[in-house]
C-alpha positions as CSV (number, residue, x, y, z in Angstrom):
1,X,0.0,0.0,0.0
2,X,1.7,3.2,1.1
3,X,5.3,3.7,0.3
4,X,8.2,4.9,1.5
5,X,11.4,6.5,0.2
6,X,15.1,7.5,2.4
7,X,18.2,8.4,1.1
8,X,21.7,10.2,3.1
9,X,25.0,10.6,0.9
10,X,26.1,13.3,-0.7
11,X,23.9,13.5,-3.6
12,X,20.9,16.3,-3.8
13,X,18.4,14.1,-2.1
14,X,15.1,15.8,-3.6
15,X,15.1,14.4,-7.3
16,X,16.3,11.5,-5.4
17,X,13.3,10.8,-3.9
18,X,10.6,12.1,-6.1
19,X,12.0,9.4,-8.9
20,X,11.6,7.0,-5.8
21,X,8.0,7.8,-5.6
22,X,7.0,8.1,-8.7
23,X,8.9,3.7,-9.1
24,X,5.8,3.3,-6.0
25,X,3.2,4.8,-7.9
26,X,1.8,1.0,-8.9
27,X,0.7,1.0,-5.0
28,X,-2.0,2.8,-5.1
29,X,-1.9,6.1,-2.8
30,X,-3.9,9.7,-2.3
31,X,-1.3,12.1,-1.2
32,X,2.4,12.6,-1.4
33,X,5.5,14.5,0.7
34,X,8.8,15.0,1.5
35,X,11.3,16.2,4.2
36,X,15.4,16.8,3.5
37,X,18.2,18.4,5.7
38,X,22.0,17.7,5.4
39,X,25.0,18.5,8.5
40,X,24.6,21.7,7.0
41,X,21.3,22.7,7.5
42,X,19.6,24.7,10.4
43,X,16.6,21.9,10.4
44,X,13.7,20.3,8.4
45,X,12.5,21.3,5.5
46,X,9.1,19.8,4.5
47,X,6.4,19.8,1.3
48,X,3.3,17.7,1.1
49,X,0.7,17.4,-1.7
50,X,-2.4,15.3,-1.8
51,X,-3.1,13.8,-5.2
52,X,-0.2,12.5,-7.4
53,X,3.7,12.9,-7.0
54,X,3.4,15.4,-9.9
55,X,1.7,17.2,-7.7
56,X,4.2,17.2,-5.0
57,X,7.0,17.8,-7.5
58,X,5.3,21.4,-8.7
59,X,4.9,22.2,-5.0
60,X,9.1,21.7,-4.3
61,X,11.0,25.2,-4.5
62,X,13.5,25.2,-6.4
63,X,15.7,25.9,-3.5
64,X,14.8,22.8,-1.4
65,X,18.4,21.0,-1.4
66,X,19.8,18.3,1.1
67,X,21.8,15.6,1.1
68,X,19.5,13.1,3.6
69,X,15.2,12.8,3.1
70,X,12.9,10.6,3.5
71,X,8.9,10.5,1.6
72,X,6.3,9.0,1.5
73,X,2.8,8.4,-1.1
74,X,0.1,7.7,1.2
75,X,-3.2,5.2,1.0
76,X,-6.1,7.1,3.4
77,X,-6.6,4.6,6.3
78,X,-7.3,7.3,9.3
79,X,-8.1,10.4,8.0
80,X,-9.3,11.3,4.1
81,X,-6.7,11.8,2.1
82,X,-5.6,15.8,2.6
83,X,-2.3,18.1,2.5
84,X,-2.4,17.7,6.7
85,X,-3.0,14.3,6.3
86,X,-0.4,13.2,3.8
87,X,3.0,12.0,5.2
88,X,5.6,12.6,6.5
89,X,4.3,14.2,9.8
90,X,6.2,16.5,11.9
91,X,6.7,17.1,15.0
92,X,5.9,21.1,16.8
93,X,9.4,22.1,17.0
94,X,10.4,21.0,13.4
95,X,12.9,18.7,14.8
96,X,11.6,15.0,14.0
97,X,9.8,13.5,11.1
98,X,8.4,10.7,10.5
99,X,6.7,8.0,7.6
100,X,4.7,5.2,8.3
101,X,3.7,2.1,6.7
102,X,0.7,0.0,8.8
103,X,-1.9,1.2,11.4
104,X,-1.5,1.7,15.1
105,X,-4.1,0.0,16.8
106,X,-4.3,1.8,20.0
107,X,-3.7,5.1,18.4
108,X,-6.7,6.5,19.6
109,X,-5.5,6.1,23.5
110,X,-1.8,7.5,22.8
111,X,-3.7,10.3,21.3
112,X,-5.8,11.4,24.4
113,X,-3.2,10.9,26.6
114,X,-1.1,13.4,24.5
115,X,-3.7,15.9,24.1
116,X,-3.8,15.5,28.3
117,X,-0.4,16.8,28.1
118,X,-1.0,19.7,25.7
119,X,-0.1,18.3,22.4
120,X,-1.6,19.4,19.3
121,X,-2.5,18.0,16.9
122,X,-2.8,18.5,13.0
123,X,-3.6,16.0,11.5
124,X,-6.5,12.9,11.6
125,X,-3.5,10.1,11.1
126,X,-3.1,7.5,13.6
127,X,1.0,7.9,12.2
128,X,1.0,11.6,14.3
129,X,1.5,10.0,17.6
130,X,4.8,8.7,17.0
131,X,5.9,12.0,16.2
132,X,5.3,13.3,19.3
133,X,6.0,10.4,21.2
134,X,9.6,10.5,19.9
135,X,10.0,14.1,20.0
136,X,8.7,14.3,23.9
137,X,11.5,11.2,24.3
138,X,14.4,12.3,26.8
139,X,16.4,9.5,25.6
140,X,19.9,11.0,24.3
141,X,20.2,8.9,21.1
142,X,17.5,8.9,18.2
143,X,17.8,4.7,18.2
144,X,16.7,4.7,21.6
145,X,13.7,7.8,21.4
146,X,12.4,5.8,18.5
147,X,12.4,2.2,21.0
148,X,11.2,3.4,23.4
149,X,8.3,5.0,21.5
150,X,8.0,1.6,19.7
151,X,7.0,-0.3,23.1
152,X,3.9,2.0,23.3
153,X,2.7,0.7,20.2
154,X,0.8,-1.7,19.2
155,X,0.0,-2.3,16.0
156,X,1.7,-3.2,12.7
157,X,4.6,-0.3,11.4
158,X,7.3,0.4,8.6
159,X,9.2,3.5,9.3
160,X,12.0,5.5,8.7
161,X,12.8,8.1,11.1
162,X,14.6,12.0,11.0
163,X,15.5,14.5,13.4
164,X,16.9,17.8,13.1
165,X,19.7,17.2,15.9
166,X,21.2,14.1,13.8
167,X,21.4,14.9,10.5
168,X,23.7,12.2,9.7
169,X,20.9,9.5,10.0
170,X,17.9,8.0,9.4
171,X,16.6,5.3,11.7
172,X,14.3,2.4,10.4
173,X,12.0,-0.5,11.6
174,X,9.8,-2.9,10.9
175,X,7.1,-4.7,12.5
176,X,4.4,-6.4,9.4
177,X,5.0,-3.4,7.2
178,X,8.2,-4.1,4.9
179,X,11.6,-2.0,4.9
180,X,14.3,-3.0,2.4
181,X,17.8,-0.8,2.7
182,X,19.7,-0.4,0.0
183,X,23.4,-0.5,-0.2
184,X,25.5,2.0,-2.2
185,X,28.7,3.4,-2.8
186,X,29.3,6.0,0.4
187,X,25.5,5.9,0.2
188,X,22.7,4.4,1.8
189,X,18.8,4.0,0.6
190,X,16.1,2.7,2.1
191,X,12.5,2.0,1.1
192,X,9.2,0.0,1.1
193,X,9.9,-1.8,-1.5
194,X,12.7,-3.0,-4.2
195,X,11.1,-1.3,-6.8
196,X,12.4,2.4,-5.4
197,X,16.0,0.6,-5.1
198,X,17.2,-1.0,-8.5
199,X,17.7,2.0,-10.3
200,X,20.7,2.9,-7.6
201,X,21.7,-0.3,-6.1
202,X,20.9,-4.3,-6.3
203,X,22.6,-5.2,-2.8
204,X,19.7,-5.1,-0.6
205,X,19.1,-6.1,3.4
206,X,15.5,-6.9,4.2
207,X,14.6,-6.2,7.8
208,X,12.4,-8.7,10.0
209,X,9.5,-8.1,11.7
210,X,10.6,-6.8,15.7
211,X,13.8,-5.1,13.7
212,X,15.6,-1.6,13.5
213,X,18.2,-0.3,11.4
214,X,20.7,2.7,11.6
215,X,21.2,4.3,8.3
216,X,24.9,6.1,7.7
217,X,26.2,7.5,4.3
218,X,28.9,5.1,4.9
219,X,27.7,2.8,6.8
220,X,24.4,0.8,8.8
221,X,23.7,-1.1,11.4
222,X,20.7,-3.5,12.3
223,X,19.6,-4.4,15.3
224,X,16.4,-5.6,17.4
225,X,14.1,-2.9,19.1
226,X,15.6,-4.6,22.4
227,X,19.3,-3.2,21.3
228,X,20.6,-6.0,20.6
229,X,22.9,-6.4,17.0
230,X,21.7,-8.7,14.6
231,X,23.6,-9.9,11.0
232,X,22.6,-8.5,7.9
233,X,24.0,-10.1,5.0
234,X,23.2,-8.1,1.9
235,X,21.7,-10.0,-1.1
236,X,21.6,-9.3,-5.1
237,X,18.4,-9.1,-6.6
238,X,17.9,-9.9,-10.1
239,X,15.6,-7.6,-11.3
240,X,17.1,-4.7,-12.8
241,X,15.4,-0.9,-13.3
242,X,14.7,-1.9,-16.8
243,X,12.2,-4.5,-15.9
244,X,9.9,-1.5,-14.0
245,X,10.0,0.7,-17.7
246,X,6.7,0.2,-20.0
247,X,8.8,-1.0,-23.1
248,X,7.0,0.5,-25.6
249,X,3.2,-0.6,-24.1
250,X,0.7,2.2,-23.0
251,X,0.1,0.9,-19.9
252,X,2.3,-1.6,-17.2
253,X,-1.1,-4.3,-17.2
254,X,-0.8,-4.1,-21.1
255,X,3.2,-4.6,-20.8
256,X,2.7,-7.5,-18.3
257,X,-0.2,-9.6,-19.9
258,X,2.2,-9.9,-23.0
259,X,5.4,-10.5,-20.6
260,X,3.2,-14.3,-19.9
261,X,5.0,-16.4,-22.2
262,X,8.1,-15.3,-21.6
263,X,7.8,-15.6,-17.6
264,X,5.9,-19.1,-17.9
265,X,9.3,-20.1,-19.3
266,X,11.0,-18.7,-16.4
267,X,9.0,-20.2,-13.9
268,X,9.9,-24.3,-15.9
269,X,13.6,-23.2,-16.7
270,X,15.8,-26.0,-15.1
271,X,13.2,-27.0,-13.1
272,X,11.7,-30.6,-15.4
273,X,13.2,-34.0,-14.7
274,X,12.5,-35.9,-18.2
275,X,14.4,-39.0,-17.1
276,X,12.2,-39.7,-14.3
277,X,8.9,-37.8,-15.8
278,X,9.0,-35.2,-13.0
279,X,10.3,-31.8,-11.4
280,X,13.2,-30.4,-9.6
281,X,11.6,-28.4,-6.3
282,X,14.6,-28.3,-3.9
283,X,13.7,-25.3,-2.4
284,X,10.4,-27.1,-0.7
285,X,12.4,-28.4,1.8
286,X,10.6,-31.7,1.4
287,X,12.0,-35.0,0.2
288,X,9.9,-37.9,-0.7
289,X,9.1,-39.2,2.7
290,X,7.8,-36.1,3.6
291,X,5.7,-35.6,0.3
292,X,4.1,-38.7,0.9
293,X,3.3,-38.2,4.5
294,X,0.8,-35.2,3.5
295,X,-2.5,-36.8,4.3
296,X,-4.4,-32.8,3.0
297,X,-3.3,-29.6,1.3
298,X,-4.9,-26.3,2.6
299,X,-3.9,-23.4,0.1
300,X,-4.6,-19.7,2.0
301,X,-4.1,-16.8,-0.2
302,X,-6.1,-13.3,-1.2
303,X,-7.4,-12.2,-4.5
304,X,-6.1,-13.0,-7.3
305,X,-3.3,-15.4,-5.2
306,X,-6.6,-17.3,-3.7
307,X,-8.2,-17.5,-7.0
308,X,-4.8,-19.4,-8.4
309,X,-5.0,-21.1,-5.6
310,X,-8.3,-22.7,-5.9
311,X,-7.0,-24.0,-9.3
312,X,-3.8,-25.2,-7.7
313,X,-6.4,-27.4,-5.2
314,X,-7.8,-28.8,-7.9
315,X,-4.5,-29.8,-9.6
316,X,-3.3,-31.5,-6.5
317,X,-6.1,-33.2,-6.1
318,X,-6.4,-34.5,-9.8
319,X,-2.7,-35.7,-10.1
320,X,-2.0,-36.6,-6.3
321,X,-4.8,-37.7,-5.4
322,X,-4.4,-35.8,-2.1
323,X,-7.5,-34.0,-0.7
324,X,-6.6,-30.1,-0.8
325,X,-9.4,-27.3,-1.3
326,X,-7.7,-22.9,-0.6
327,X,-9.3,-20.7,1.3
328,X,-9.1,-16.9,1.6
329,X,-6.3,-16.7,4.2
330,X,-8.2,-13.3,6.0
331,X,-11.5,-15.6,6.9
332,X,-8.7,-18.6,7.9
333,X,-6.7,-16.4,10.6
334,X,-10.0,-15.7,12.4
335,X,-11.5,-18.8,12.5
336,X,-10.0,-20.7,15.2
337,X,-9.2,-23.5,12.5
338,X,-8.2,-27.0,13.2
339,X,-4.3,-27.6,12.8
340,X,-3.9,-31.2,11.6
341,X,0.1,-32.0,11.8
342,X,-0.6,-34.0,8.7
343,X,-2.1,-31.2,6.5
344,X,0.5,-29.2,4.1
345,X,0.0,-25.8,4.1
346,X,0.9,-23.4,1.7
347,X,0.5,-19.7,1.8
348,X,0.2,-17.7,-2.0
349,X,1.5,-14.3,-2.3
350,X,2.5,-11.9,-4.8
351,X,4.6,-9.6,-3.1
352,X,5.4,-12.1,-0.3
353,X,4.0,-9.5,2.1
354,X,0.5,-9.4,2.6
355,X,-0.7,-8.8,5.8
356,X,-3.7,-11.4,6.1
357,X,-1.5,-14.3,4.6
358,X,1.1,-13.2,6.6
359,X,-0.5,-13.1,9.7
360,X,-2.0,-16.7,8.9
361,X,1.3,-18.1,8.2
362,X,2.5,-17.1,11.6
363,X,-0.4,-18.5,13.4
364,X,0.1,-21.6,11.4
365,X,4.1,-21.8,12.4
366,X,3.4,-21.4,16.4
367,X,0.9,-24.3,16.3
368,X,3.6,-26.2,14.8
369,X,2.2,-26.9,11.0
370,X,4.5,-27.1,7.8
371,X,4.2,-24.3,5.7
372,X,5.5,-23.9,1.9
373,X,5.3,-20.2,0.5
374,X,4.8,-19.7,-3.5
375,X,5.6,-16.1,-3.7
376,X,7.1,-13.4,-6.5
377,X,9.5,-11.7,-4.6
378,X,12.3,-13.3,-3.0
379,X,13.6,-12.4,0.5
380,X,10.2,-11.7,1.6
381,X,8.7,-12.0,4.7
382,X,6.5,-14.9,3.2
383,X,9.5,-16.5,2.0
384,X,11.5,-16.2,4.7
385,X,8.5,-17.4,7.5
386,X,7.9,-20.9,5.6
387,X,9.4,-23.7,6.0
388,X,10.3,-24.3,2.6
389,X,8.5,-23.4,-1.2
390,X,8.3,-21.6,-4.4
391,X,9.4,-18.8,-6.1
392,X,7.5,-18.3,-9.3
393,X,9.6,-16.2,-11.6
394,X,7.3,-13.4,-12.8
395,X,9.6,-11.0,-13.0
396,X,8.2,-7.0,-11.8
397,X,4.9,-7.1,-11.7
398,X,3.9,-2.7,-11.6
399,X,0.2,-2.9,-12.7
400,X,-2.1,-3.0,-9.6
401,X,-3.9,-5.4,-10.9
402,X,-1.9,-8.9,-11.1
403,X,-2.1,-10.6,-14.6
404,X,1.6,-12.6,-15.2
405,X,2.0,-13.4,-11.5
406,X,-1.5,-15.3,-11.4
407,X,-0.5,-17.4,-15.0
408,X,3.1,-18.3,-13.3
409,X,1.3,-19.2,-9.8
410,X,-1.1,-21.2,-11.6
411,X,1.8,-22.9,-13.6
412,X,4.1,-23.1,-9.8
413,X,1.1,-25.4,-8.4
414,X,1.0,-27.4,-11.8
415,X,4.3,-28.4,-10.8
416,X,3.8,-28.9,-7.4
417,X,1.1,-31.1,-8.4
418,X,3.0,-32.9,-10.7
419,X,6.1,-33.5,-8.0
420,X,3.3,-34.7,-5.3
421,X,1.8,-36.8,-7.8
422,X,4.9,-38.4,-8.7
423,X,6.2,-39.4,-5.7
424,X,3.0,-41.3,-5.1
425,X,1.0,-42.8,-8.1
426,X,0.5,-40.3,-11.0
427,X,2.3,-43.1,-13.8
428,X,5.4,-42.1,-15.6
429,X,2.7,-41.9,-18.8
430,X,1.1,-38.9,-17.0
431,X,3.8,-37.0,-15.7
432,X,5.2,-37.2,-19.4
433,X,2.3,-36.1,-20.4
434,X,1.6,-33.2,-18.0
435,X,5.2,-31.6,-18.5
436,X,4.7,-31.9,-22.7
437,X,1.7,-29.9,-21.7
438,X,3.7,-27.4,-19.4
439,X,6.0,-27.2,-22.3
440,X,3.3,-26.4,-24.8
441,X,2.2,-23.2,-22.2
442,X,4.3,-20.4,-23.7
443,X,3.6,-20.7,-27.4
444,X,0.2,-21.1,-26.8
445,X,0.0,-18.0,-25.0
446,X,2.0,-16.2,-27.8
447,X,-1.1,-17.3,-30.0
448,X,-3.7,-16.2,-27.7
449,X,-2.1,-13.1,-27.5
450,X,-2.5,-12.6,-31.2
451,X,-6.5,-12.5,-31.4
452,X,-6.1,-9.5,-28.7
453,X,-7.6,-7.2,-31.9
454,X,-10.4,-9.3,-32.1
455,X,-10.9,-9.4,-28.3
456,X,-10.4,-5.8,-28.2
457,X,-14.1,-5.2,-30.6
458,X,-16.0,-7.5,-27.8
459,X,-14.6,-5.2,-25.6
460,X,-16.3,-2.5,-26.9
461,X,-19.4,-4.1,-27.3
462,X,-19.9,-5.4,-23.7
463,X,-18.2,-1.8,-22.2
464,X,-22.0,-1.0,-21.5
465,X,-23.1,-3.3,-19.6
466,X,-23.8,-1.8,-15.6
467,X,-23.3,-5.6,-14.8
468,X,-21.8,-9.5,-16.4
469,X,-22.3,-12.8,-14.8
470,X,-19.5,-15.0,-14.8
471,X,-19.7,-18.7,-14.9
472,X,-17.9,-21.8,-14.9
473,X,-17.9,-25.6,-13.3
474,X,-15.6,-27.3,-11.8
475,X,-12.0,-26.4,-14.0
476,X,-13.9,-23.3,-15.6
477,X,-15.3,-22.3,-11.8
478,X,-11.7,-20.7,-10.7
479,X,-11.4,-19.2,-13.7
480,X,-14.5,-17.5,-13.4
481,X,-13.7,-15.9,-10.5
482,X,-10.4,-14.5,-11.5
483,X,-12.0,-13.1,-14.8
484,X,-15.2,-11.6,-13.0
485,X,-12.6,-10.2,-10.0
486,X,-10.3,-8.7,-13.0
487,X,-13.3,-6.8,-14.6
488,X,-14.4,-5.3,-11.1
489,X,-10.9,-4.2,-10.3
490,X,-10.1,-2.8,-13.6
491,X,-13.0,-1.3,-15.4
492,X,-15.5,-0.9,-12.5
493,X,-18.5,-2.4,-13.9
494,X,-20.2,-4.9,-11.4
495,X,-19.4,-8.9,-12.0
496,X,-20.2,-11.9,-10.5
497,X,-18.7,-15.7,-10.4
498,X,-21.4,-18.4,-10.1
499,X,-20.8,-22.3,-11.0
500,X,-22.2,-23.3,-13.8
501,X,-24.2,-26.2,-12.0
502,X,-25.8,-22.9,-9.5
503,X,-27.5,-21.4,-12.4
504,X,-31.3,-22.8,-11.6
505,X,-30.8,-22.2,-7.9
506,X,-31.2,-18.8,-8.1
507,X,-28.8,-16.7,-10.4
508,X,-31.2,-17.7,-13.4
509,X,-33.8,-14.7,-12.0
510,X,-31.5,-12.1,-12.9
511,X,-30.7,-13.0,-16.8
512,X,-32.5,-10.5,-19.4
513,X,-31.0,-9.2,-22.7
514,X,-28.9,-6.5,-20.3
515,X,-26.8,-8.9,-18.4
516,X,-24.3,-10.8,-20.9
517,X,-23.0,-13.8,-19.3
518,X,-19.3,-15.1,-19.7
519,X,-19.2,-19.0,-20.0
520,X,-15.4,-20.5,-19.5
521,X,-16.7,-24.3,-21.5
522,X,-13.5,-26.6,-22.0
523,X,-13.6,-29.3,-24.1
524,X,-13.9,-31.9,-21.3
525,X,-15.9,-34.4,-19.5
526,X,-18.2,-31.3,-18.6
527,X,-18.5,-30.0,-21.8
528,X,-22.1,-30.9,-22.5
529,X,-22.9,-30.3,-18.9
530,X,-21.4,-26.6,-19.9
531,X,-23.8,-26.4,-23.0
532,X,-26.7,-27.2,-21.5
533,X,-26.0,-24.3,-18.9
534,X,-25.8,-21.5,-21.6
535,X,-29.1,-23.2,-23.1
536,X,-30.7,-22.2,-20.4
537,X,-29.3,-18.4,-20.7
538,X,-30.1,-18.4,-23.9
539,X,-33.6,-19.8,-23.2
540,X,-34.2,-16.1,-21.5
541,X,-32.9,-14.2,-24.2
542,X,-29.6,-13.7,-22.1
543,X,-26.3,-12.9,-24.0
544,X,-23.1,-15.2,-23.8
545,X,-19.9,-14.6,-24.4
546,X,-17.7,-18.4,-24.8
547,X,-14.1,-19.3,-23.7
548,X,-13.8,-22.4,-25.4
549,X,-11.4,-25.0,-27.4
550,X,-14.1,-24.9,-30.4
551,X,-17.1,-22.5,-31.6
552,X,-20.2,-22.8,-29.8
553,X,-23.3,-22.5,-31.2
554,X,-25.5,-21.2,-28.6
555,X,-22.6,-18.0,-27.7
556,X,-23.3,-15.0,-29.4
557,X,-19.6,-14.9,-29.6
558,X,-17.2,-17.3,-28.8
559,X,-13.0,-16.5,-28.1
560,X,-11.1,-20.0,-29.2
561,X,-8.3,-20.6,-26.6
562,X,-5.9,-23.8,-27.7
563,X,-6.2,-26.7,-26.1
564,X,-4.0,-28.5,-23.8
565,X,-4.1,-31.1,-21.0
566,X,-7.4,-31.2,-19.2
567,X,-5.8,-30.3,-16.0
568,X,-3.7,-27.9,-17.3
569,X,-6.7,-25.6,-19.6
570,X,-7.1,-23.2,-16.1
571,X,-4.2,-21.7,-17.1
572,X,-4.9,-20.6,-20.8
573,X,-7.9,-19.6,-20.5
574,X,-7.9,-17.5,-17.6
575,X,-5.5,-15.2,-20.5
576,X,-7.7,-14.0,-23.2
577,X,-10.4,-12.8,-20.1
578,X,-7.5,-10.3,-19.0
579,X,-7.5,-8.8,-22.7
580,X,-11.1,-8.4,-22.1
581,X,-11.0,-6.6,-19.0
582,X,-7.9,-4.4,-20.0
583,X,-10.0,-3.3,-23.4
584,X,-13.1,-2.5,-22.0
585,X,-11.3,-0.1,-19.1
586,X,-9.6,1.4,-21.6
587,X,-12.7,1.9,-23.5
588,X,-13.9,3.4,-20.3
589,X,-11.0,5.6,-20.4
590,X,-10.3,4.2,-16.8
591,X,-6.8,4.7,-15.0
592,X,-5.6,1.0,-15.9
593,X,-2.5,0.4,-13.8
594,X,-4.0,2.3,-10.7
595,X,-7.5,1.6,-9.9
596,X,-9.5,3.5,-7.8
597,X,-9.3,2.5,-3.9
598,X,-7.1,-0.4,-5.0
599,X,-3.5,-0.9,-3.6
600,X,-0.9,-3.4,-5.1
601,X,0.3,-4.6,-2.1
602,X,-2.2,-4.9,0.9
603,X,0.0,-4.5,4.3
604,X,-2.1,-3.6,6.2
605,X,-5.5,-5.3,7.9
């Protein structure tokens, strides 16, 4: 959500830091600002801007120099989004600043007991408090005023910390909110997220949860919010600022919908074992024994990750024959669920940092369950909580709105399915079939990809519909889901998922010429099961739109998708629905890669 932007060195720190916010755009945020100083400054200098970073960058003097900052683009949690409300917050005397990633749960009690004392304050953020909770601090070092303001919190928090008495630093921590330094030359960064990094530097630390850091030109420390050192040894990502550019495309979902191919390949590179008809997954953590120990599979994820999830479910239960249903993984936390030491658990995660999924893994760890993590971004918190798991090769994913990272999760549990199966009693036939299928992926994306004109014109035909039904059964329910969720998020108009098989039980009441439905009919055991559905749609003059391996008669339009392995269909067809979300926002002249009230990453509750 929110993002966050430091830099101390010698460099002017301004441009610094607006090119930093504008790499954290794809977050989704309402308001904008930064602070700078340097040794030789008399204090703080701060500018703040609701609406875009443009808008913050006309609102910078042209004098505004310093060679340490820190900024912030803020998503509206307490308080509507507003120049007072927008981050970073300062304290009365000008001396500290402060940006915040999370929510403070008992801000609301540190607040009244501050205005007791006399403080006031300006803004309606819960983030103000630990302003003046660090300012009123009589500790002598700025590593100890921000701990001991951190044990009066409760809540989850990312910051990065500046005060006007030492200029020389910025002090960071982390507690469920990430915070990623970056390591440069006689220069130090430090920010929310990778994606503000890569231009400058690709040796990275990522903090833990109950962490702090000290941030030198020359030098950093990190350390627990108890004092006491810990080792940070830097790492090299591989993405590079290249991979965060548009490349010619209009828009970052465009880019990344035609980026599938090419990071479906990634995601099999080196990983298929022809000889014995299986997969190479040593970073699960879990040999044979183990695989064949798991009695259930329970998939937790949010979104678009539980949607890819649900189709992973059905993989593993098709070609392991192991029971395994997902579920979303905000409902699981809260549900006092039953922990069954024979039940694999695996947690699905873009950005490897989502709150609810993160929170659930935890839960899951302290009761003493296995957890696998299939996640994007490597070093996350995700990542580094489980057990063992996944990384699913997507590459950058910018748009909000994840298109390339659902295809490559999808593709991760086909061969986590296929590596379960094989080590108990999926035949040497099917796992040499399955991986011709997996090999197949990429070039049958490349010619989906090439009836996007043609998608484009039913775009415009369905853009004025108020509302679309989406169905599907069994295979084609997931995908349903996914399609209708990408049309909501994207172009606004109202969409549903039903199963197919749920039509008559209710959903039927609300077809009429103004509600097109979207069928997803593979050529399957379910295929006339599939036909007969739309016969009844069509039956009360209701529109249908077919994703299918062949024309059917009773769609008023039908997109062909090639066909591959039964099990492995999801995955194709899931493609040509994200065409038809992107073209009819854009014939909505929506904002594509940010949607309204939408965030890329979701780090907070």
């Amino acid at each position: 959500m929110c993002g966050i932007v430091g830099y101390i060195g010698k460099r002017d720190v301004a441009p610094l830091l607006l090119e930093g916010l504008q790499r954290l755009e794809y977050r989704g945020y309402d308001s904008a600002g930064i602070v700078v100083t340097s040794p030789k400054a008399a204090g703080l200098k701060m500018v703040k801007a609701k609406g875009r970073v443009r808008d913050l960058e006309a609102k910078v003097p042209a004098r505004f120099k310093g060679t340490t900052g820190i900024a912030h683009t803020r998503w509206a949690t307490h308080g509507a989004p507003s120049d007072l409300n927008a981050h970073p917050h300062m304290s009365a005397d000008n001396k500290v600043a402060v940006v915040h990633n999370g929510i403070i749960d008992n801000a609301a009690d540190l607040r009244r007991k501050l205005e007791a004392d006399g403080v006031e304050f300006l803004s309606e953020t819960d983030t103000e408090v630990l302003v003046h909770l660090i300012a009123r601090s009589e500790a002598q070092k700025l590593e100890d005023k921000v701990r001991e303001t951190l044990r009066l919190i409760e809540g989850t928090y990312g910051i990065a910390v500046m005060h006007a008495d030492f200029p020389e630093r910025i002090v960071v921590a982390r507690n469920g909110s990430p915070v990623v330094l970056g390591i440069g030359e006689k220069e130090m960064f430090v920010a929310s997220d990778i994606a503000a990094l890569v231009a400058h530097t690709r040796q990275i630390v990522t903090l833990d949860d109950g962490e702090m850091a000290t941030l030198k030109a020359d030098d950093f420390r990190t350390y627990t919010t108890e004092g006491t050192r810990t080792t940070a040894e830097p790492t090299t990502v591989e993405w590079e600022a290249a991979s965060y550019d548009m490349g010619g495309h209009d828009t970052y979902m465009h880019k990344e919908i035609h980026e599938q191919a090419e990071a479906v390949d990634r995601v099999l590179r080196g990983r298929i074992d022809d000889r014995f008809s299986t997969v190479h997954l040593g970073g699960l953590n879990l040999d044979a024994r183990d695989a064949r120990a798991v009695r259930r599979v329970k998939i937790l994820g949010c979104g678009t990750s539980y949607h890819a999830g649900q189709i992973g479910a059905q993989m593993i239960e098709e070609l392991a024959r192991i029971p395994a249903d997902a579920e979303p993984a905000s409902e699981f936390r809260y549900r006092n669920a039953v922990v069954d030491p024979d039940t694999l658990y695996i947690a699905v995660s873009q950005s490897g940092e989502t709150y609810d999924v993160l929170a659930a893994v935890q839960e899951l760890k302290r009761k003493g369950a296995r957890v696998l993590g299939i996640v994007n971004v490597v070093g996350s918190a995700i990542a580094r909580e489980a057990d063992g798991g996944m990384y699913v090769h997507a590459g950058p994913e910018v748009c909000v709105v994840s298109t390339k990272c659902f295809t490559n999760t999808c593709v991760a549990f086909a061969l986590l399915a296929l590596h379960l199966g094989r080590t108990r009693d999926l035949s040497v036939r099917d796992g040499k079939r399955i991986i011709e299928g997996l090999r197949k992926l990429p070039a049958q994306i490349e010619e989906m990809l090439k009836q996007e004109e043609d998608v484009k014109k039913l775009a415009a035909q369905y853009a004025d519909a108020r509302s679309m039904l989406f169905i599907g059964r069994v295979r084609g329910y997931p995908v349903a889901r996914e399609a209708s969720l990408k049309l909501k998020e994207v172009s606004y108009i109202h969409a549903e998922a039903y199963p197919a098989s749920e039509l008559k039980h209710g959903p039927l009441a609300l077809i009429e010429p103004a509600l097109p439905t979207v069928a997803i009919v593979p050529d399957d055991d379910l295929l006339e099961k599939n036909r007969a559905a739309m016969e009844e749609i069509k039956a009360r003059s209701g529109q249908i739109l077919a994703v299918a391996h062949q024309e059917q008669e009773k769609a008023d339009h039908t997109i062909v998708v090639p066909k591959n392995e039964d099990e492995l269909d999801p995955i194709l067809m899931g493609i040509p629905l994200q065409l038809l979300a992107y073209h009819t926002a854009l014939s909505l002249g929506r904002d594509i890669d940010k949607p309204r009230n939408l965030a890329k990453s979701v780090t907070v509750e």
